[in-house]
N, CA, C and O atoms as a CHARMM CRD file, in Angstrom:
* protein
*
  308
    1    1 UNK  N     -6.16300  14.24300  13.50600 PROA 1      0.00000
    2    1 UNK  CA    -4.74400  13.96500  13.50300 PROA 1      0.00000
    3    1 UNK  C     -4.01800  15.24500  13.09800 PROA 1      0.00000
    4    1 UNK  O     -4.50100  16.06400  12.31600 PROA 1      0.00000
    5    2 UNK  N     -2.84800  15.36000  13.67300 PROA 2      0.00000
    6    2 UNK  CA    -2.12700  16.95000  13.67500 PROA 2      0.00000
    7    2 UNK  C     -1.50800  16.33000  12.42200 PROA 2      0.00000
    8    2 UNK  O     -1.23100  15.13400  12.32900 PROA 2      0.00000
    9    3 UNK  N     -1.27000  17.45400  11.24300 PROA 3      0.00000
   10    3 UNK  CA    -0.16200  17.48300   9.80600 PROA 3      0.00000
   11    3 UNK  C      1.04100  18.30900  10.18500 PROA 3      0.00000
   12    3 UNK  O      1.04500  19.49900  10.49900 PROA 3      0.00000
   13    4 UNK  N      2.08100  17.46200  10.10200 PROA 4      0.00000
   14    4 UNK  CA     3.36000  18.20300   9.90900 PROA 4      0.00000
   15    4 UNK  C      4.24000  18.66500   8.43500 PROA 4      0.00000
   16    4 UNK  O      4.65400  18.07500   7.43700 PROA 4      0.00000
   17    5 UNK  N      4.24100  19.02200   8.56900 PROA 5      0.00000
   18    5 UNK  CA     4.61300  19.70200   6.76500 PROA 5      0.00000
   19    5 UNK  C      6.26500  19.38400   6.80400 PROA 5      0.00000
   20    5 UNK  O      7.11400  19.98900   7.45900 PROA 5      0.00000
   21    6 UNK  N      6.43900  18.32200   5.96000 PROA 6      0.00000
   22    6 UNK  CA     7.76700  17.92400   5.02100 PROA 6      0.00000
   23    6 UNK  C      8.40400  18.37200   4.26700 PROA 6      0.00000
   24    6 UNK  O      7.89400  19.31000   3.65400 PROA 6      0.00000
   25    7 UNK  N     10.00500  17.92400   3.85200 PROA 7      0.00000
   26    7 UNK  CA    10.06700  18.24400   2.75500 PROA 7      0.00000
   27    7 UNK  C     10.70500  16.68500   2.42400 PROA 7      0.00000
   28    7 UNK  O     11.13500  15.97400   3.33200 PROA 7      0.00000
   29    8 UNK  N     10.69800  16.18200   0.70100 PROA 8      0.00000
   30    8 UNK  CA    10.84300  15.09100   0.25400 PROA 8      0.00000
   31    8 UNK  C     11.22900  15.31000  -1.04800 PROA 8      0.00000
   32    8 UNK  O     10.31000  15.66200  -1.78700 PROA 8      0.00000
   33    9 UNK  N     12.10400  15.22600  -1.44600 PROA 9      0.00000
   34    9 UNK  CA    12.86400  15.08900  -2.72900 PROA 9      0.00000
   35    9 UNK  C     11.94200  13.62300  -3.40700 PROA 9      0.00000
   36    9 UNK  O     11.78900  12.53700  -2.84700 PROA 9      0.00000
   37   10 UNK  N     11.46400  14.02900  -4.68600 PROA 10     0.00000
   38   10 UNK  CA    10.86500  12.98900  -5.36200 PROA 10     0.00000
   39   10 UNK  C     11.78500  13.17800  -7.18600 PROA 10     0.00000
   40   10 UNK  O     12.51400  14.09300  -7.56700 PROA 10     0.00000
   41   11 UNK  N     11.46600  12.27500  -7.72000 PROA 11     0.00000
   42   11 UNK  CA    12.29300  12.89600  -9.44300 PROA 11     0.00000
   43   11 UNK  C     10.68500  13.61000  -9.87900 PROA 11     0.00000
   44   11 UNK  O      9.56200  13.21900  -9.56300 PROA 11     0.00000
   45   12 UNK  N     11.15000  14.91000 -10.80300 PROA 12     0.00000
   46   12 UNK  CA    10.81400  15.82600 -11.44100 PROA 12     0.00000
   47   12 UNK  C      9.35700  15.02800 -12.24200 PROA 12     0.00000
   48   12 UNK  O      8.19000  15.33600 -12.00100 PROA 12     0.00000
   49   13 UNK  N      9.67200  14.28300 -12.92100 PROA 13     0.00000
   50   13 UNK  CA     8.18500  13.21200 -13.93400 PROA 13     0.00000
   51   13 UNK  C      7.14000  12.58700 -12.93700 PROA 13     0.00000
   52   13 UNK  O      5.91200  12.58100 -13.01300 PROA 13     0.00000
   53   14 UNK  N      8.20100  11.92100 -11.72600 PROA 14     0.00000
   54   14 UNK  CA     7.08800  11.19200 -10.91800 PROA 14     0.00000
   55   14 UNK  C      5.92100  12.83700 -10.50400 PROA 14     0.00000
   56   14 UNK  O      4.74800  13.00800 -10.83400 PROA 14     0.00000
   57   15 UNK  N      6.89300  13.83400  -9.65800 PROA 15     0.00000
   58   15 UNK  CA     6.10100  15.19700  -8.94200 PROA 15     0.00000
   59   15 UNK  C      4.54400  15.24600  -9.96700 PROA 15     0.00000
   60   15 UNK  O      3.39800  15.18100  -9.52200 PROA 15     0.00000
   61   16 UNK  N      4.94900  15.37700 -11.39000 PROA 16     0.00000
   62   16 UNK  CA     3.92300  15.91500 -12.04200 PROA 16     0.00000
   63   16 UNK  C      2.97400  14.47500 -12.40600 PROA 16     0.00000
   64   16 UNK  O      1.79700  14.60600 -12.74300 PROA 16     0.00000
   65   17 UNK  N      3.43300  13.49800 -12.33100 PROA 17     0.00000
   66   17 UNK  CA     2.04300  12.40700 -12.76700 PROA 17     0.00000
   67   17 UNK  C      1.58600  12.33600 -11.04500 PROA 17     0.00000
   68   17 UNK  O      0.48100  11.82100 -10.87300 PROA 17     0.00000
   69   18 UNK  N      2.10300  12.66200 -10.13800 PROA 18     0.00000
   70   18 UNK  CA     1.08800  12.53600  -9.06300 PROA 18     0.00000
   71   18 UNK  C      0.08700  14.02400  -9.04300 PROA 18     0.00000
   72   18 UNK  O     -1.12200  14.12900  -8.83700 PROA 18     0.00000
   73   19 UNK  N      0.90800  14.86800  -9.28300 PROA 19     0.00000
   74   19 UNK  CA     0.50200  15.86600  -9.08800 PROA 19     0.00000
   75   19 UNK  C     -1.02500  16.07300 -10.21900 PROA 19     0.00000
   76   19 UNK  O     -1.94100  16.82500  -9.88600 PROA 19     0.00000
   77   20 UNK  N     -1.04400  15.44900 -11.24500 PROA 20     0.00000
   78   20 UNK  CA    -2.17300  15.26100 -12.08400 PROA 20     0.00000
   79   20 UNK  C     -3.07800  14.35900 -11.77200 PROA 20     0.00000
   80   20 UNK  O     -4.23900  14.56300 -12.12600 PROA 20     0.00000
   81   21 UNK  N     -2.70100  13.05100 -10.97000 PROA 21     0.00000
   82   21 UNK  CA    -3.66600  12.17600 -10.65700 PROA 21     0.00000
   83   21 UNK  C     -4.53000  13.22200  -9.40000 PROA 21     0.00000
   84   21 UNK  O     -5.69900  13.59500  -9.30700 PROA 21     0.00000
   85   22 UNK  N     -3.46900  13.41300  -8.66800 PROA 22     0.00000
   86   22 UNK  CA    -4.55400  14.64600  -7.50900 PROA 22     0.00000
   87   22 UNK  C     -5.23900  15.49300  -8.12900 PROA 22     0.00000
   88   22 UNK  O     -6.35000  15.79400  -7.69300 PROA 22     0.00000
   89   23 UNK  N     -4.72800  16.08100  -9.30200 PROA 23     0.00000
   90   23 UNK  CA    -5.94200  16.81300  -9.93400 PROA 23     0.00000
   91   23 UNK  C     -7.33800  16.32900 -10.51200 PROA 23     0.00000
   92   23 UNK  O     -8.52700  16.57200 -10.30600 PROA 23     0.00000
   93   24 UNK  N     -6.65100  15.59300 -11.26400 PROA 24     0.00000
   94   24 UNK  CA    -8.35800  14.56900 -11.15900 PROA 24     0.00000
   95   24 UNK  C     -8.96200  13.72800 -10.62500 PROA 24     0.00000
   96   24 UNK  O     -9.85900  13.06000 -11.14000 PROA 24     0.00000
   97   25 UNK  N     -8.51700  13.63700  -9.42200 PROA 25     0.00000
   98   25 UNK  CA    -9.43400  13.37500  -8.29600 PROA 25     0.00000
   99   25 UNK  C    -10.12300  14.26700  -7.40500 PROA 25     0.00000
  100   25 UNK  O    -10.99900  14.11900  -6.55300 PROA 25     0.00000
  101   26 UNK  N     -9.28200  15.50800  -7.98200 PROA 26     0.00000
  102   26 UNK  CA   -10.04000  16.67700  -7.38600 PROA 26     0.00000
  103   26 UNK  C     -9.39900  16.87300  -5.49100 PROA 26     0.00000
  104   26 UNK  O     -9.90300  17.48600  -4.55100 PROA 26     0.00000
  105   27 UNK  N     -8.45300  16.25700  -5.55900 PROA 27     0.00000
  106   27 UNK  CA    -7.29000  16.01200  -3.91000 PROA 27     0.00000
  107   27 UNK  C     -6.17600  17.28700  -3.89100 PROA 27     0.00000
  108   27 UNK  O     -5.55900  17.56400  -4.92000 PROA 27     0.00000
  109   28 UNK  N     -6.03200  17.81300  -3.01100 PROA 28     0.00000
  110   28 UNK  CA    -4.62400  18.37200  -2.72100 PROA 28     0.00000
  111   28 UNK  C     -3.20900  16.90600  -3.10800 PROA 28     0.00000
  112   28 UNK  O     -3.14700  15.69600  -2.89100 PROA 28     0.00000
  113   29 UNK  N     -2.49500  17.72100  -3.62200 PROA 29     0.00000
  114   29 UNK  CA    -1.37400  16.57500  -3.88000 PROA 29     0.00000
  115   29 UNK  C     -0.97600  15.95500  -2.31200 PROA 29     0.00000
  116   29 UNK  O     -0.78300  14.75000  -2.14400 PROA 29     0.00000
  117   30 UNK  N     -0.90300  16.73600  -1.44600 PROA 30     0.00000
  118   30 UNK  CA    -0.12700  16.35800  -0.12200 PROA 30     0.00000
  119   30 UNK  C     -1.34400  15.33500   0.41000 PROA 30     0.00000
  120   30 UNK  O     -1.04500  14.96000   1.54400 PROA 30     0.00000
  121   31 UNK  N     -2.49400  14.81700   0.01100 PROA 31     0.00000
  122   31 UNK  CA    -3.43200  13.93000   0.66100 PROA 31     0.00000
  123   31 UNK  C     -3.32200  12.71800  -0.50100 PROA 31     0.00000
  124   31 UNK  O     -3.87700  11.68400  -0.12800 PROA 31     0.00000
  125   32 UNK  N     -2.81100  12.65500  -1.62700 PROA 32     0.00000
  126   32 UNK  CA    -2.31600  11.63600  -2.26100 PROA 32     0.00000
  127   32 UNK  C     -1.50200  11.36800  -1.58000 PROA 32     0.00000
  128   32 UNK  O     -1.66800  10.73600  -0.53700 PROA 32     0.00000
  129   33 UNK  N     -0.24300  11.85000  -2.07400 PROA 33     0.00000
  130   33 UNK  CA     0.66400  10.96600  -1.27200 PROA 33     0.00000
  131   33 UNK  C      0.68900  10.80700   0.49300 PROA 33     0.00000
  132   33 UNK  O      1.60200  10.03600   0.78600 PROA 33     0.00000
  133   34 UNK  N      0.12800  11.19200   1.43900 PROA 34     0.00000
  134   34 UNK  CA    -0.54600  10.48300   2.17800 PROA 34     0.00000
  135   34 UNK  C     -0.72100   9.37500   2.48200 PROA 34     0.00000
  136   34 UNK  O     -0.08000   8.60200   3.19400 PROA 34     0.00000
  137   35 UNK  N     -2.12200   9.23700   1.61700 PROA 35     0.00000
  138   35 UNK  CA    -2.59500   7.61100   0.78900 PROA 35     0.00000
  139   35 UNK  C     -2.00500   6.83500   0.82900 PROA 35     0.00000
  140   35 UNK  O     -2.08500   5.80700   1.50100 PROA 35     0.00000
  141   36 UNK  N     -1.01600   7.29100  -0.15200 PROA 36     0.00000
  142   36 UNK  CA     0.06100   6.36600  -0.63800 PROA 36     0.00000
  143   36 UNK  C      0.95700   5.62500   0.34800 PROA 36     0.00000
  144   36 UNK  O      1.31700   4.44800   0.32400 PROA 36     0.00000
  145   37 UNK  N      1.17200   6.38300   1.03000 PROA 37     0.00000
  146   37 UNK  CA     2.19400   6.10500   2.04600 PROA 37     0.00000
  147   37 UNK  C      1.36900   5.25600   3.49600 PROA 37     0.00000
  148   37 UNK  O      1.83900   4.36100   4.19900 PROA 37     0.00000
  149   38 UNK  N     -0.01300   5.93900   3.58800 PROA 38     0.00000
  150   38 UNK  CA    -0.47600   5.04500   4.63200 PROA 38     0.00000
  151   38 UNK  C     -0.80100   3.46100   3.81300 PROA 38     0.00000
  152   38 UNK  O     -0.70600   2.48600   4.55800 PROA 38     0.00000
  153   39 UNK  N     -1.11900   3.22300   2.55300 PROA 39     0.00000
  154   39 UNK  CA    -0.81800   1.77200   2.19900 PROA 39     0.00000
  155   39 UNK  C     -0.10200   1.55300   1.86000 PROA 39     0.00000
  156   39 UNK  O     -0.29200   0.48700   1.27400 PROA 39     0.00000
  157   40 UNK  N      1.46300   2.04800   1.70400 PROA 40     0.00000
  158   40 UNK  CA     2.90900   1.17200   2.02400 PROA 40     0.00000
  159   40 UNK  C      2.68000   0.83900   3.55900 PROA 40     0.00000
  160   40 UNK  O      2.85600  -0.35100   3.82000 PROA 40     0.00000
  161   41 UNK  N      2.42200   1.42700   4.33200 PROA 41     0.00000
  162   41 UNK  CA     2.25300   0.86500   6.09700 PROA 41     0.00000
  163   41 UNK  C      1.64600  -0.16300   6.56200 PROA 41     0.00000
  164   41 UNK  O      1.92900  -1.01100   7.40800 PROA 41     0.00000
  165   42 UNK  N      0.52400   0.08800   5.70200 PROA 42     0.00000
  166   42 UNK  CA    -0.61100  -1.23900   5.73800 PROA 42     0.00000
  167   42 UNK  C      0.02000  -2.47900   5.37500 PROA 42     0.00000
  168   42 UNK  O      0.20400  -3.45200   6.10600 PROA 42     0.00000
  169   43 UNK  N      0.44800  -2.28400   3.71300 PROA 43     0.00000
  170   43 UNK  CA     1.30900  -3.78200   3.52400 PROA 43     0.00000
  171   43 UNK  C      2.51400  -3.79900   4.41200 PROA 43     0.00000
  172   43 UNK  O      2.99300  -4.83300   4.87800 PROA 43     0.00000
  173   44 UNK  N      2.80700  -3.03400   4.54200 PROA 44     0.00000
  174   44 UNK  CA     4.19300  -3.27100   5.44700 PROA 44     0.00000
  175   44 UNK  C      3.65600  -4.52500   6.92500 PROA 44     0.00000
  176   44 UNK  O      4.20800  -5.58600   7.21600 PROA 44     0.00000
  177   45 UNK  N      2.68800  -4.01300   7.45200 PROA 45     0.00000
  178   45 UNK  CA     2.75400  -4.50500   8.72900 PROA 45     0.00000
  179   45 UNK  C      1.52800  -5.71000   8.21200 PROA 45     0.00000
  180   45 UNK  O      1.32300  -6.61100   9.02400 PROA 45     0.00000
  181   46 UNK  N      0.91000  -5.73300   7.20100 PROA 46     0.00000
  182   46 UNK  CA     0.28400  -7.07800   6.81800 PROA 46     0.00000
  183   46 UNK  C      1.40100  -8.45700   6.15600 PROA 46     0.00000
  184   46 UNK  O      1.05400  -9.63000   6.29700 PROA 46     0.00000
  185   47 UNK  N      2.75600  -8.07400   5.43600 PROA 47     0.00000
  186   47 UNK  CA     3.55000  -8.56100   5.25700 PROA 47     0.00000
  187   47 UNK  C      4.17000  -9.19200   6.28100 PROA 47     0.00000
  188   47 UNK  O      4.62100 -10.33500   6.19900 PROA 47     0.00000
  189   48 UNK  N      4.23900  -8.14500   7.74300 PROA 48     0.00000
  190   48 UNK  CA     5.10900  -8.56500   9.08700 PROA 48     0.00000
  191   48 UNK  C      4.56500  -9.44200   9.51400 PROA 48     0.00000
  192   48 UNK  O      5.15900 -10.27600  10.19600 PROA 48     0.00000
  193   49 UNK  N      2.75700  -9.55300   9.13900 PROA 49     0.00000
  194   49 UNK  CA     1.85900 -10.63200  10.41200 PROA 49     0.00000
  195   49 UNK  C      2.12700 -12.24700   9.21100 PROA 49     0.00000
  196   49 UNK  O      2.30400 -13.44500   9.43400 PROA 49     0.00000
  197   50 UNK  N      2.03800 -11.52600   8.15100 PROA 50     0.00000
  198   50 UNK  CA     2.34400 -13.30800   7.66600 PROA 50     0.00000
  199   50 UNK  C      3.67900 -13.92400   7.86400 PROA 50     0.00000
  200   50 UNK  O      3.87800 -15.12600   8.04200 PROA 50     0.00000
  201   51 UNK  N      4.79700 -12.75300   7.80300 PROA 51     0.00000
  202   51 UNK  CA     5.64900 -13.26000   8.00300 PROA 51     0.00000
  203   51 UNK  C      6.55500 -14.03300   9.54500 PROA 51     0.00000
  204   51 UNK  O      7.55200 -14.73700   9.70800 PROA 51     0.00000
  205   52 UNK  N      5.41900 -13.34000  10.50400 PROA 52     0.00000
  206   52 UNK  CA     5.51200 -13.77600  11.46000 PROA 52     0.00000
  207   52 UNK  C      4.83400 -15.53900  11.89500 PROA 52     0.00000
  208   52 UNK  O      5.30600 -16.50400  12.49600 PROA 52     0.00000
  209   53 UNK  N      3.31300 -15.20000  11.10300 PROA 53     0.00000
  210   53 UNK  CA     2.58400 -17.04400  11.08500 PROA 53     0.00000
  211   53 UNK  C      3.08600 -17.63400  10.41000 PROA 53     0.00000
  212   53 UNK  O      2.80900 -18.83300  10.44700 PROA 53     0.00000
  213   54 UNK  N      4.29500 -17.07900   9.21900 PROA 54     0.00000
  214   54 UNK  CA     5.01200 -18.34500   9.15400 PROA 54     0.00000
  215   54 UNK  C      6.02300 -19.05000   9.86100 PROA 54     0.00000
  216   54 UNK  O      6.10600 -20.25800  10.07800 PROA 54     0.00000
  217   55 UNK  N      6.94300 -17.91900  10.26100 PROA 55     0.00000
  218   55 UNK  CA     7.84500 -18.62200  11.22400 PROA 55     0.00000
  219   55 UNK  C      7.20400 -19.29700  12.66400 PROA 55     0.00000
  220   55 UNK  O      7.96200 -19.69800  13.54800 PROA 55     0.00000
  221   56 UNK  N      6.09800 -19.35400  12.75700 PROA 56     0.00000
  222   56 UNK  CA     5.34300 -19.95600  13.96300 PROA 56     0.00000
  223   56 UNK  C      4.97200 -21.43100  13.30200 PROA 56     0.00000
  224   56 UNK  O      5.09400 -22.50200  13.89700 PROA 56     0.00000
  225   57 UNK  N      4.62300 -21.30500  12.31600 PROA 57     0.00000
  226   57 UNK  CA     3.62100 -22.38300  11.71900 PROA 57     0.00000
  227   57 UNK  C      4.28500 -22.73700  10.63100 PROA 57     0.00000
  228   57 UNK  O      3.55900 -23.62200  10.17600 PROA 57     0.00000
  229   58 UNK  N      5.14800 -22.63500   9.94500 PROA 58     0.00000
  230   58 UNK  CA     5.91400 -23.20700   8.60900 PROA 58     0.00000
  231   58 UNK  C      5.35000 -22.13000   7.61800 PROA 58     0.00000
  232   58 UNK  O      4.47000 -21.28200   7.76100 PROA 58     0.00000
  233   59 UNK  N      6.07900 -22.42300   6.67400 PROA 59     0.00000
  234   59 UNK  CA     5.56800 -22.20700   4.88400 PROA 59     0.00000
  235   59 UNK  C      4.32300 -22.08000   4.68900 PROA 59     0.00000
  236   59 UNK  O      3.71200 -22.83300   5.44700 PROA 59     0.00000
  237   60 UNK  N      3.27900 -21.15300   3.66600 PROA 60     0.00000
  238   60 UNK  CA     2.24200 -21.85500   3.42100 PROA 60     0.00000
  239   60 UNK  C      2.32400 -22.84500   2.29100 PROA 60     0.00000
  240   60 UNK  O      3.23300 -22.64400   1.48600 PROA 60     0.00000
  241   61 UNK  N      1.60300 -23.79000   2.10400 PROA 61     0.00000
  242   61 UNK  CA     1.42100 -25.12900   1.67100 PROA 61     0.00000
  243   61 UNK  C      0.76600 -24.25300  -0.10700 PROA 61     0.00000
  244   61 UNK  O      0.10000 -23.21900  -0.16800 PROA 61     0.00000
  245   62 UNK  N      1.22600 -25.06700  -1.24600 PROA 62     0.00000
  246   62 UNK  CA     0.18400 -24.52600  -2.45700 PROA 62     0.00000
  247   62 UNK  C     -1.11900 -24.44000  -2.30200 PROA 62     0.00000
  248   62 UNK  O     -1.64800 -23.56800  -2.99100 PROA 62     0.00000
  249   63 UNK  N     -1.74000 -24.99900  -1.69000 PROA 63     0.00000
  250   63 UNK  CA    -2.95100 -25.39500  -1.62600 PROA 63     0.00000
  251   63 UNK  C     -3.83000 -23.98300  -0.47800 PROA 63     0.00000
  252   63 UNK  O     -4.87800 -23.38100  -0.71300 PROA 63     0.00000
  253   64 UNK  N     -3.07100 -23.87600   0.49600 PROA 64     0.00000
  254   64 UNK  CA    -3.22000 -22.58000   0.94100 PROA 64     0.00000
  255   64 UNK  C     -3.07700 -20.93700   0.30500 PROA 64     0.00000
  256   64 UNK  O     -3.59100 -19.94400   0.82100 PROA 64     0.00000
  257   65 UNK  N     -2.45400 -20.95700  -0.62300 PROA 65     0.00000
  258   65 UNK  CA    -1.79800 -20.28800  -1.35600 PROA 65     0.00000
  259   65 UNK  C     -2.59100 -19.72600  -2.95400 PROA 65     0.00000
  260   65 UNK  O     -2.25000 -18.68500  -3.51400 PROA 65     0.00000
  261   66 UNK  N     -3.34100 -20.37600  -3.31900 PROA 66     0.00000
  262   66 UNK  CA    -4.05900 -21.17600  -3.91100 PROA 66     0.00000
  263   66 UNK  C     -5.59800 -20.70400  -3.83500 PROA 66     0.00000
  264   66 UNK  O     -6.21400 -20.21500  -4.78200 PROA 66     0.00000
  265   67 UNK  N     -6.24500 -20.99400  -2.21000 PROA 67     0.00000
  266   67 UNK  CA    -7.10600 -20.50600  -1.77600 PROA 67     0.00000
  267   67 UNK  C     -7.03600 -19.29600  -1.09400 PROA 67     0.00000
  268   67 UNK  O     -8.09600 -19.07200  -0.51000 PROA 67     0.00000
  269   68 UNK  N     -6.04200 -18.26800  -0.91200 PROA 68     0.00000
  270   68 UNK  CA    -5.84700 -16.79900  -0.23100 PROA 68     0.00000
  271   68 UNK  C     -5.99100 -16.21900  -1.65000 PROA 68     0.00000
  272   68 UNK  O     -6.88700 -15.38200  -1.76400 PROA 68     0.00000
  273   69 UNK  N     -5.03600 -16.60700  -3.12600 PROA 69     0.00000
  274   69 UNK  CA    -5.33500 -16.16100  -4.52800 PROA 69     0.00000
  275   69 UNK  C     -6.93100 -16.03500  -4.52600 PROA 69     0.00000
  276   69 UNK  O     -7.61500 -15.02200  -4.67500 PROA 69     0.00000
  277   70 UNK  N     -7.31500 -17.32800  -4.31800 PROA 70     0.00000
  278   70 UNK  CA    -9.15600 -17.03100  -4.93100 PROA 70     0.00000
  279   70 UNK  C    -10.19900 -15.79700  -4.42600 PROA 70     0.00000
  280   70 UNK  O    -11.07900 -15.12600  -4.96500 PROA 70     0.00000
  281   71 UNK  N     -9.33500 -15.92300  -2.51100 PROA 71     0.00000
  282   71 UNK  CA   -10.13100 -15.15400  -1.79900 PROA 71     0.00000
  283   71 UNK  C    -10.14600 -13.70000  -2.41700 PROA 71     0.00000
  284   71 UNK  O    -11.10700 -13.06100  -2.84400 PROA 71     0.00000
  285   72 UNK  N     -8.67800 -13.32300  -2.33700 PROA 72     0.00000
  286   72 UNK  CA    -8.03800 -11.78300  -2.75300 PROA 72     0.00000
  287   72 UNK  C     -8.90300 -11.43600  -4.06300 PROA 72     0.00000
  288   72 UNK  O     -9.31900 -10.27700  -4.08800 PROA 72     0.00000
  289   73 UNK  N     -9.34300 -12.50000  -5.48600 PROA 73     0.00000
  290   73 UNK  CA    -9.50000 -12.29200  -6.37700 PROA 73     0.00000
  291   73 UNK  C    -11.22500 -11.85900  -6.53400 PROA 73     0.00000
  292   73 UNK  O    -11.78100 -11.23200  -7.43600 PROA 73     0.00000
  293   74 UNK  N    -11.97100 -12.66200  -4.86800 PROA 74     0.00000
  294   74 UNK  CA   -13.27700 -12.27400  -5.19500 PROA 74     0.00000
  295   74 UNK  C    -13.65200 -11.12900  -4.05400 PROA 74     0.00000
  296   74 UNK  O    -14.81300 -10.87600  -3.73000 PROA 74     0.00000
  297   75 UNK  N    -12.89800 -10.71000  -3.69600 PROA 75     0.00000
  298   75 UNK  CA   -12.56100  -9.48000  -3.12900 PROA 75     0.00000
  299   75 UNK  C    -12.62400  -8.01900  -4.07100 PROA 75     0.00000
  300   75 UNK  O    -13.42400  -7.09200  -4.20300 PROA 75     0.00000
  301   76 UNK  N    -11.03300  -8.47000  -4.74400 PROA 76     0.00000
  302   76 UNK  CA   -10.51400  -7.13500  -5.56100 PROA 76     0.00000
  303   76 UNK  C    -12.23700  -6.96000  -6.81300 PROA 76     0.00000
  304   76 UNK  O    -12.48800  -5.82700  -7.22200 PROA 76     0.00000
  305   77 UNK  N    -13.12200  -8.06600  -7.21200 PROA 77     0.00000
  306   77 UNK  CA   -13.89300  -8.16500  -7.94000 PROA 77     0.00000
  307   77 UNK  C    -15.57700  -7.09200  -7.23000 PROA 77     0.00000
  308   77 UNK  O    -16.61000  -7.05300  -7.89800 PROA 77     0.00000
């Protein structure tokens, strides 16, 4: 994939706590935020598909809701 080089005004505190998490991960800062930004995209367009099966299919129900919690939880585990 081709990199185009930005520029992005961020506040001064956030620059340096990213800029330290890239350091100890041992990352260029510009491949953090990256990251970052390709999973705002991800939820973005995983947000769009539920929000789309709902307006097809209604609300989800608690009980659905309920069981996507359990799934996510033995997942994130």
């Amino acid at each position: 994939m081709a990199t185009k080089k930005v520029t992005i005004a961020l506040d001064g505190s956030m620059v340096e706590s990213l800029a330290g998490a890239a350091e100890k991960e041992g990352i260029p800062l510009s491949r953090l935020v990256a990251g970052a930004a390709e999973r705002e995209l991800r939820l973005r367009a995983g947000r769009a598909i539920v929000q789309q099966g709902q307006a097809e299919h209604g609300a989800f129900t608690p009980e659905e809701l309920a069981a996507a919690r359990a799934e996510m939880a033995v997942a994130d585990a």
